[in-house]
C-alpha positions, 0 to 999 in steps of 0.5 A: 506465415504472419509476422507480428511485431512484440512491441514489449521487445522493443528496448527504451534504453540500453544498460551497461551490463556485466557479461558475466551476469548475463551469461548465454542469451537463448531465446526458442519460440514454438508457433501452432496455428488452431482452425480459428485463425488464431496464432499461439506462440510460445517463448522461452528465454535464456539469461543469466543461467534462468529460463523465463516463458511467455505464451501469446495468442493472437486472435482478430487482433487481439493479443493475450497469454501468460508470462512468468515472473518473480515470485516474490519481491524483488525490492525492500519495502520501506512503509510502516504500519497498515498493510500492502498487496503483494503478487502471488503465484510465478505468472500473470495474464495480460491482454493488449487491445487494438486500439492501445489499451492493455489489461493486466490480471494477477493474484493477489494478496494482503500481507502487514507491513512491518511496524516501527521498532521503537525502545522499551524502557526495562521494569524498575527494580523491586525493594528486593532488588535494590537491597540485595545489589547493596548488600553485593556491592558492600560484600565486594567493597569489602571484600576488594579492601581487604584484597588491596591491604594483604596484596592479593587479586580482586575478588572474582566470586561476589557478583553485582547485579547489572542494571537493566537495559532498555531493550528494542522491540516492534511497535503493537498494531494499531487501531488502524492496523487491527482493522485489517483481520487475520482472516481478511490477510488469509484470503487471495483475490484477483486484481485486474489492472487497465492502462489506457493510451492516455495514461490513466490506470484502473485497477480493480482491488478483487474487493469491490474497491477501484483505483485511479491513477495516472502513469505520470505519478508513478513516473514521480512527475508530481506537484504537492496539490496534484491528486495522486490516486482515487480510490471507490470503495464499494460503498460508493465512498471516494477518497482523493490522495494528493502529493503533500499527502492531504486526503478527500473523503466524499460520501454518497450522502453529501457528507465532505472531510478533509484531512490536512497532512500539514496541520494533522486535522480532519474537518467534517461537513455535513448536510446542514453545512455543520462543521467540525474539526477533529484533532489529537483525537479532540472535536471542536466545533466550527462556524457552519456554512451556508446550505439550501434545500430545494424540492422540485415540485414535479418530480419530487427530488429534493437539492441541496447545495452547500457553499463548498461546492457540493451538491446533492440530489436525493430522487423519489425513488431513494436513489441519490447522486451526489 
């Protein structure tokens, strides 16, 4: 019989639990040995009144299977605007290499953020409106002298119109947020994650989009002009998030923007070194910046380098690197 040691079983730190939220602790492990020389074990878990399970198979020293989890969130979401990908379905599969590296493979799917609740002013009343509330209020004025001089009650049966108050509603989508459609949020889509031994995670979105980040950032170890993430969308568009909340956007053919979070700015270079800076919805345009243009006489590519440091190359055959 081979003993494998679960290394995700192994404890990081201990926490102080109450027993009662604990409960019972059972674990019941079934092994089958196929003819392939392969291990399968199954695992059912015991704690605080749920059962949990995890399948593993280990093959040429390789181990993979499913293993259940929430179905749902677990913790509040706090971000406004846009949307977010949560986890569908109660199990994901998981692979771990020899060498170190683990991949991850679950369904996915779009869903909206809330969106800010902010106050609606009520409509202005109508001449109608206002005339009839003073007609009231004279009626009950009345009304309340006459009351006062015989000694009897208030009047009760004159009604006054209240004035309207502003009432609290969710913001309308933006234009940001309508460019997600109902039917792009409808469908699911598989995203497979690696996580490497040094760090580095990638994950493929399921829709042509990757995205890079190390395990540092979701430690919260972050300087403001560290890179957070780095997405590639499927076409080729690489945009660059920073923890002071900047972006870099590089595009296939050489085009380079830069959004200040500080300053609210977009500012667009494009091929001929043209700058222009775009803010509360204004563009203004800059002082260009150096660009040269070079063709290699043999191969026919041509170069162009800018003074911010991109470089683009456009070969015969009208493929680009950039």
């Amino acid at each position: 019989m081979k003993y494998v040691l679960d290394e995700e079983a192994l404890p990081s730190s201990l926490i102080n639990v109450e027993d009662a939220k604990i409960q019972c602790v059972t674990e019941k492990s079934g092994l089958m040995y196929p003819d392939d020389n392969s291990v399968i074990r199954v695992d059912h878990f015991q704690v605080g009144g749920q059962q949990f399970s995890k399948s593993i198979v280990i093959k040429d020293n390789l181990r993979f299977g499913l293993r259940s989890r929430a179905a749902h969130e677990t913790e509040p979401h706090s971000e406004f605007g846009l949307v977010r990908q949560i986890a569908e379905g109660d199990s994901e599969f998981y692979l771990h290499f020899e060498n170190g590296t683990k991949m991850g493979l679950e369904q996915i799917k779009m869903q909206r953020n809330p969106q800010r609740t902010v106050q609606v002013p009520p409509p202005p009343p109508t001449p109608e409106e206002i005339a009839y509330k003073i007609e009231q209020q004279r009626k009950y004025q009345e009304a309340a002298t006459k009351a006062t001089k015989t000694n009897k009650p208030m009047p009760t049966d004159i009604e006054i119109p209240k004035t309207p108050q502003p009432t609290w509603e969710e913001a309308p989508l933006s234009y940001l947020d309508k460019l997600f459609s109902d039917d792009e949020l409808a469908q699911s889509r598989a995203r497979t994650t690696l996580t490497f031994k040094n760090g580095l995670i990638v994950q493929y979105l399921g829709n042509g989009h990757v995205l890079q980040m190390h395990e540092k950032i979701l430690n919260g170890d972050c300087d403001p002009a560290d890179e957070t993430d780095r997405l590639v969308t499927k076409e080729g568009i690489v945009l660059r998030q920073f923890g002071n909340c900047d972006a870099e956007l590089l595009f296939p053919d050489g085009v380079h923007a830069i959004f200040s979070r500080a300053n609210l700015e977009w500012i667009v270079t494009n091929n001929k070194g043209m700058q222009r800076r775009f803010k509360d919805g204004v563009f203004t345009d800059m002082d260009q910046i150096p660009c040269a243009v070079e063709t290699d006489a043999v191969s026919g590519a041509q170069m162009m380098i800018r003074e911010d440091e991109i470089v683009s190359v456009v070969y015969k055959d009208g493929s680009r690197y950039c």
